[in-house]
Steps between C-alpha positions, in 0.01 A plus 500: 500500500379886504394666200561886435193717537537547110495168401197416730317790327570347188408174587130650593500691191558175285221332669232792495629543075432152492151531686428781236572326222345195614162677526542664192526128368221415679266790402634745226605227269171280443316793463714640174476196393112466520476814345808483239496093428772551239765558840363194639760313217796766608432507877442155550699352835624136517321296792820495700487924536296453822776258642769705387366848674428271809874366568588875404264592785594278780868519542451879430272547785659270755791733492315823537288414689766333753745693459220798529420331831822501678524853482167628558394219738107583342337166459182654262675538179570046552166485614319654194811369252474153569154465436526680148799245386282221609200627300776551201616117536117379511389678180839397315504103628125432620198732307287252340388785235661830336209712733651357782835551432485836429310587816750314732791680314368830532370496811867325569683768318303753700582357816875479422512849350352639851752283699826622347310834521483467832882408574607793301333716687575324846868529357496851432325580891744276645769703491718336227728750319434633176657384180880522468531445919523143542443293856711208539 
């Protein structure tokens, strides 16, 4: 199966949106909430968030990422990718404590972010065409 260059863009974007927003999760939110506690009842996240944003995560970044891959042929944006989903899955399935959670997502989210960072921009010097050209 090939994907358009367009759609493999967008596939990237989803995932480094949904690094964003999972750092902003991570970081932004417990700190309005330490210093405005009445958000802490309107902002509050059900336990299941962090397992939710992780099978959003995977599937999304298999495909870039492969799909990424094929055309490129680059193997650094897998190499530092990976990594970041595994650190993801660890802090939403293993982290004994809410410290350690947050520091495996983030440095997780990071990692991810800078992967499908990395594939765009191998994308883009590889050649592909622009938007609206499409390569079967």
């Amino acid at each position: 199966m090939t994907v358009n260059t367009q759609g493999q863009r967008l596939y990237d974007g989803v995932a480094i949106g949904a690094s964003i927003l999972c750092l902003i999760h991570c970081l932004v939110l417990p700190l309005l909430i330490v210093l405005l506690p009445t958000l802490a009842a309107f902002l509050a996240f059900p336990e299941s968030f962090h397992l939710w944003a992780l099978a959003l995560a995977v599937p999304t970044s298999v495909l870039a990422l492969t799909t990424g891959y094929r055309r490129h042929r680059r193997i650094m944006p897998t190499a530092i990718a990976l990594p970041g989903l595994a650190l993801l899955a660890l802090g939403a399935l293993q982290a004994p404590t809410e410290a350690m959670e947050t520091m495996l997502s983030v440095a997780g989210a990071l990692l991810l972010a800078l992967g499908h960072g990395l594939n765009w921009k191998a994308l883009h010097k590889s050649g592909a065409p622009k938007k609206g050209n499409r390569r079967v």
